[in-house]
N, C-alpha and C positions, 0 to 999 in steps of 0.2 A: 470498636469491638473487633477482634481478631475472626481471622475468615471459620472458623471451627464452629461459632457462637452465631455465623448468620443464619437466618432462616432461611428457607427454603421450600417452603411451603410441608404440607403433609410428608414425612418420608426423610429419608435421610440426605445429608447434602450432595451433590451431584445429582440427586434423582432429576430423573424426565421430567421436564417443563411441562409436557403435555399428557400429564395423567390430569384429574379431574380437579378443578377448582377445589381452597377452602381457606384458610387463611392465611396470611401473607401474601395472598395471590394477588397477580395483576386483577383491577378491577373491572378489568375491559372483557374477562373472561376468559384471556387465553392462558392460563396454568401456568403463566412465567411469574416465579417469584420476585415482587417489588421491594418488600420492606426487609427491613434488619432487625427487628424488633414489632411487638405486638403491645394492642394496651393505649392507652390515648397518648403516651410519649411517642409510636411508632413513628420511622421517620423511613423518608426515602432513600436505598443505596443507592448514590450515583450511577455505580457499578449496571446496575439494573436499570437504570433510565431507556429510554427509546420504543423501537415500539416492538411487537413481539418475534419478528421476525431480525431484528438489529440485537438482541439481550440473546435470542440461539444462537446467534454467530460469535459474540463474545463469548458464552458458553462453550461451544463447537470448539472453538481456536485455543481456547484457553487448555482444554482437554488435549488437543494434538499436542501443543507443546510440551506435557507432560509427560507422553510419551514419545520424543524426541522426531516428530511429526518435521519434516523440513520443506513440502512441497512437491513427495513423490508422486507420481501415481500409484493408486491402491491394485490391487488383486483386481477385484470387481471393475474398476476403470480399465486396465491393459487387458483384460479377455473381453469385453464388448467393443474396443477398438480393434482388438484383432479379428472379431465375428465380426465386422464392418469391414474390415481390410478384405477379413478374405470372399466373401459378399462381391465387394466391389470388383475382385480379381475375378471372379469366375464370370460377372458379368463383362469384365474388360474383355477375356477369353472367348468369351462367345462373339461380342463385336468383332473383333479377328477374326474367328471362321467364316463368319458371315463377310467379312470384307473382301474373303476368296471366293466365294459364292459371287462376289458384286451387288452384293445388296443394295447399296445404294447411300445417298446422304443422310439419309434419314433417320437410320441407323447409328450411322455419324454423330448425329446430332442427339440424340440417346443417350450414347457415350459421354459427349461432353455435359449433359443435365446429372447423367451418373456422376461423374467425378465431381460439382461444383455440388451436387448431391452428399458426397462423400468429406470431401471437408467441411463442408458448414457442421456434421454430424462429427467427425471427428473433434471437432472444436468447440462441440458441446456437449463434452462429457467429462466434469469436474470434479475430485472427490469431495469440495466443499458440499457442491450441491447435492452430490451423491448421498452423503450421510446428513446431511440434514434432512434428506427424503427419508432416508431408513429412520431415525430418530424419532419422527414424526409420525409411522407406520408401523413403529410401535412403543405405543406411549406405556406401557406398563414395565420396562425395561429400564434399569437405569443408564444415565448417558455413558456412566465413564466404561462401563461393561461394553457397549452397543461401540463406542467408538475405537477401543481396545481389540474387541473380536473383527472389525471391520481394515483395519490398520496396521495394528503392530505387526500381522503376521507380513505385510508387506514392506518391512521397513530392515536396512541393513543393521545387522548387531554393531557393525564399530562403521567409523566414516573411514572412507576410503581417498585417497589423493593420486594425482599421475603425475609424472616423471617432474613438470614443473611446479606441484605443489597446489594445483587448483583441486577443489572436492571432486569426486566421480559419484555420479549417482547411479544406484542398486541398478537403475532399467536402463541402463543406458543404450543399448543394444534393441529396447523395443522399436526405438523412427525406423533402423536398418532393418530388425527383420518385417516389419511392415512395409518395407519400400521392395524386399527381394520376393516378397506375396508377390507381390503388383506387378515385378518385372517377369518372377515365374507366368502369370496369366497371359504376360504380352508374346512371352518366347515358347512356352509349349507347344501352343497351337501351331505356332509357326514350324516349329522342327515336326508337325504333324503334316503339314505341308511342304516340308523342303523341298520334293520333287514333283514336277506337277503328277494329276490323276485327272485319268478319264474314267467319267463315270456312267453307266450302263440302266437300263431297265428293260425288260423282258416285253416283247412284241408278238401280235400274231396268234396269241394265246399259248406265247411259250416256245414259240416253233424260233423265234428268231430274238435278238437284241438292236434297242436302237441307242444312238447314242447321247444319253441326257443331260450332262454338263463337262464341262472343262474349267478344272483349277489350277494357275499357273501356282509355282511356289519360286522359294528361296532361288532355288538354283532354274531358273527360267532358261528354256532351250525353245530359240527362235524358232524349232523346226517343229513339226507334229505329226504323225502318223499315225492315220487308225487303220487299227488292224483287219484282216477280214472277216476273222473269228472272234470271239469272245466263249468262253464254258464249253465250248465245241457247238457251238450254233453260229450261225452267221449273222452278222452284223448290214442291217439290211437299211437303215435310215437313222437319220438325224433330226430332234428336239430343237425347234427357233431359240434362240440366243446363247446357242454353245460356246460358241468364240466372241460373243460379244466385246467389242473394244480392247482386246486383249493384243501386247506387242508380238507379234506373228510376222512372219516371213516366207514362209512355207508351209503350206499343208498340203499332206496327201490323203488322199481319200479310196477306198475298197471299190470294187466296179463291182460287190455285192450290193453297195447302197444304191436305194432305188427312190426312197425321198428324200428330201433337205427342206426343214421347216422355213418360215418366215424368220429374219434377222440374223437369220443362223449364223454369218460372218457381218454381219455390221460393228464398221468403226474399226475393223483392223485394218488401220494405214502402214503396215509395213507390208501387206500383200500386193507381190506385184504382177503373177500369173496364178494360174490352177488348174488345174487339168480332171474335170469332172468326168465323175464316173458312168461307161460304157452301156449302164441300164435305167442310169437316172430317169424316171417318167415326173417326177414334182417337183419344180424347184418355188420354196415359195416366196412370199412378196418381203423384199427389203431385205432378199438375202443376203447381196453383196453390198447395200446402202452404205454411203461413205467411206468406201475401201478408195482410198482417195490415189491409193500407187497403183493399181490395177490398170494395167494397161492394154491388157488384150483375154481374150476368152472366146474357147469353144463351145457352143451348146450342145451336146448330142442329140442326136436325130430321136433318140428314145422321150424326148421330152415333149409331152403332151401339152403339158401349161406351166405358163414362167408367170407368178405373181408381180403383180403394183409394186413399186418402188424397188424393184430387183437393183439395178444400177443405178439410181439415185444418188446424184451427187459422188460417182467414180472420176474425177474431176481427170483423170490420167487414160481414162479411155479411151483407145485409141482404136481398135479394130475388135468387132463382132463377128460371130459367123448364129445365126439363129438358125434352130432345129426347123424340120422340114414338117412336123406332124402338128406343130400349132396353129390357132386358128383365130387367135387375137392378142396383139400389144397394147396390155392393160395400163391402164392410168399410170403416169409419171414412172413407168420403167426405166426412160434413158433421162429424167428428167436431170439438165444441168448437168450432162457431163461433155464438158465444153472442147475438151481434146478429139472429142470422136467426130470423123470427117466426111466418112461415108455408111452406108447401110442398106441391105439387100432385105428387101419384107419378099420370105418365103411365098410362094403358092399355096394359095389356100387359107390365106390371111383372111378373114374379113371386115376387120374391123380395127383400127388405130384410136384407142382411147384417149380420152383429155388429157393434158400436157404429155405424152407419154415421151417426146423428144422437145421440151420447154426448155428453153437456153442451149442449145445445142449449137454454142456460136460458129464454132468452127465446120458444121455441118454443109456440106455443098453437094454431095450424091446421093439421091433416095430412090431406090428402086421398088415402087409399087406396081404389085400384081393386076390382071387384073378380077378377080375375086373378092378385091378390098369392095366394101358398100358402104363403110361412113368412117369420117373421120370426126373425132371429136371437139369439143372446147379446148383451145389452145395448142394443139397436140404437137405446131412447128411455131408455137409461136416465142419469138424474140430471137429465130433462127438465121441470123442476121447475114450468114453466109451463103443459105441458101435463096439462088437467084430465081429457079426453074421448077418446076417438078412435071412430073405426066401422071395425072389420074387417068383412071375406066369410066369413061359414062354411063353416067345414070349412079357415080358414086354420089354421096349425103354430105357435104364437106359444111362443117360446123361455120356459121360465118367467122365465127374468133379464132379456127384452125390456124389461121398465119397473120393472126394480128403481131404489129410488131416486127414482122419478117419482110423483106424487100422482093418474096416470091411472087413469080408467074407463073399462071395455073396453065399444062398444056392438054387439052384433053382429048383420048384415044378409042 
C-alpha cells in the first residue's frame, strides 16, 4: 500500500499522533497510529512498530527532512541559549566586582557551580526534544504545520560552503557570539575598575567622612594616599579591612584621622614603615597583623588604646616606640614578632595581657614601669632571648608569663 492510502488514524495524514484515540490507533492508548488498514485483514506497519515515544521520533524526523532540516539549531534553541549565556555573564560580572571588594572563596566557588551550571544547561537544549515537547502541548495541531512553523523559518534557503568546499552552517557565528557575552562580563567590570578607588561614607552625622574600602584595579600603584578632605569635609577615620592583604608599599595617611579600625592594614607584606597620624587616639586590634616587612613604627602620644593583635605576626619588627597615654598591652599585640629586640612599656601601663610579646625570640630588653600590677598567661613566653627582667613589687605575674623563656625575675 503506497504512503497516501495509510491510515492514520482520525484526520488526515501527518495529523498529530496525540489528538484523541479511535481507530487505527495504538491500543495502548497513546493516539500513534499502528495499522495500514482496518477490518479483520488490518495488519501492522512496521513503519509504526515501537513504542510511543520511538514512532514520534520516526514521525518527527521524517518531517525535518522534508523540509531540508540538517541538524541546525532552531530560533527557539539559539535565543534560550543566549538568555543563558547572557544570565551566566552578568553573574560571571558580579563575581569580578566582588573579587575587588575581596570577597572571598566563596564566592569563587559560586562562580565555578555557575559555569558547570551553565554547560550541563547549554547541553540540554535539543531541537529534537524541543518539538517534540511543542508537538505534544499541542495535540490538536497537525505535525507537519507545528514542525514547519517551528523550523523552517530557521533554516538557510540554499547551503552554503567555504573556501575548501566543507558545508557552513546558517549559525555559525552563534559559540563566538556566545563566548564574546561571557568575555564582555569578565572585562567590563574590569575596565570599571582600571584604576584603583577609595571609597568614602559620611561620619559624625555628616560633619566628617571615614574612610570605607580600597579597591585595587588594572593599573595597581604600590603607593596610596588619602587625602584630608573628601566633598569639602574632613576625612577623620578609617573602616577595619580597608587595605586588607592588598600589594601596598606605601601608605600615607591625613593627621585629620583620628581612628583606624581593627585589621585595617592586615596581610599587606610589602609594607615596610608608616608614619601615623599626629591625632590618632584608636588604633584598633590586628591593625598591622601580618604586615610581615614592617620594620619599625611610631605610635603617637594621642593614642589612648592600641587593640589585641595590633603587630601580630610583624615578623620584621624591629623597633617600637609606644604612646605615653596608654594604660595596657592587650592580648598577643607583639605576639611572634620575632625581629623585635627591645621595648620601653610607657608609665602608666598597668597591665601586660596574655601572650602579648609570645615568641618574641629575639627579645632581650624590657623596660617595665613601675605602675605595671599584672602580667598575664604567656605574655613573655618562649621569649627565648630574654635572660632578665625587673618587675615592681607587689606586681600579679601569671605563673605561665615566661613559660618557655630562660628569664629571671629581678624585683624592685
Amino acid at each position: 500500500m503506497n504512503e497516501q492510502n495509510q491510515n492514520y488514524g482520525p484526520g488526515m495524514p501527518g495529523q498529530n499522533p496525540y489528538m484523541s484515540g479511535g481507530p487505527g490507533m495504538n491500543p495502548t492508548g497513546g493516539g500513534i497510529p499502528v495499522y495500514v488498514s482496518q477490518g479483520p485483514d488490518a495488519r501492522v506497519e512496521p513503519y509504526y512498530a515501537g513504542t510511543e515515544e520511538e514512532v514520534l521520533g520516526k514521525l518527527l524526523k521524517r518531517e525535518l527532512e522534508k523540509i531540508g532540516y540538517k541538524g541546525e539549531e532552531i530560533a527557539p534553541i539559539r535565543k534560550k541559549k543566549m538568555v543563558l549565556t547572557a544570565i551566566f555573564a552578568v553573574i560571571t560580572a558580579i563575581w569580578v566586582i566582588l573579587t575587588k571588594f575581596r570577597a572571598g572563596g566563596f564566592f569563587t566557588f559560586l562562580e565555578i557551580v555557575a559555569l558547570i551550571l551553565y554547560f550541563i544547561f547549554l547541553h540540554s537544549y535539543d531541537t529534537m526534544d524541543y518539538v517534540e515537547k511543542e508537538v505534544k502541548a499541542r495535540p490538536d495541531d497537525d505535525i507537519s504545520n507545528i514542525v514547519a512553523g517551528l523550523v523552517a523559518g530557521s533554516l538557510a534557503t540554499e547551503e552554503r560552503f567555504d573556501s575548501k568546499g566543507r558545508p557552513v552552517k546558517a549559525n555559525r557565528f552563534d559559540k563566538w557570539i556566545r563566548l564574546a557575552v561571557i568575555v564582555a562580563g569578565l572585562l567590563i567590570p574590569r575596565f570599571l575598575f582600571i584604576t584603583p578607588h577609595i571609597m568614602y561614607e559620611k561620619a559624625e552625622g555628616g560633619r566628617s567622612y571615614h574612610v570605607r574600602f580600597y579597591t585595587a584595579g588594572w593599573i595597581d600603584d604600590k603607593k596610596v594616599e588619602i587625602p584630608s578632605m573628601h566633598k569639602g569635609k574632613p576625612v577623620t577615620g578609617m573602616r577595619g579591612n580597608v587595605f586588607e592583604g592588598l600589594e601596598l608599599k606605601e601608605i600615607i595617611l591625613p593627621d585629620t584621622m583620628e581612628t583606624i579600625r581593627g585589621h585595617a592594614f592586615e596581610g599587606v607584606t610589602g609594607l615596610t614603615n608608616i608614619d601615623l597620624p599626629e591625632n590618632l587616639t584608636y588604633l584598633g586590634g590586628g591593625a598591622f597583623k601580618d604586615c610581615t616587612s614592617l620594620n619599625e613604627i611610631v605610635l603617637p602620644d594621642t593614642l589612648t588604646d592600641v587593640g589585641g593583635e595590633t603587630f601580630s605576626g610583624c615578623k620584621s619588627l624591629e623597633s617600637v616606640v609606644l604612646p605615653s597615654e596608654i594604660t595596657e598591652i592587650h592580648g598577643n599585640t607583639f605576639e611572634n614578632c620575632s625581629s623585635l629586640k627591645a621595648i620601653e612599656i610607657p608609665e602608666g601601663v598597668t597591665r601586660i595581657g596574655g601572650h602579648a610579646f609570645y615568641g618574641c625570640k629575639k627579645l632581650a630588653d624590657v623596660s617595665v614601669p613601675s605602675t605595671v600590677r599584672e602580667i598575664g598567661s604567656s605574655a613573655f613566653r618562649m621569649c627565648s632571648s630574654l635572660e632578665t627582667i625587673e618587675l615592681p613589687n607587689g606586681c600579679d605575674v601569671n605563673y605561665r608569663a615566661f613559660k618557655e623563656s630562660p628569664t629571671e625575675i629581678h624585683w624592685y
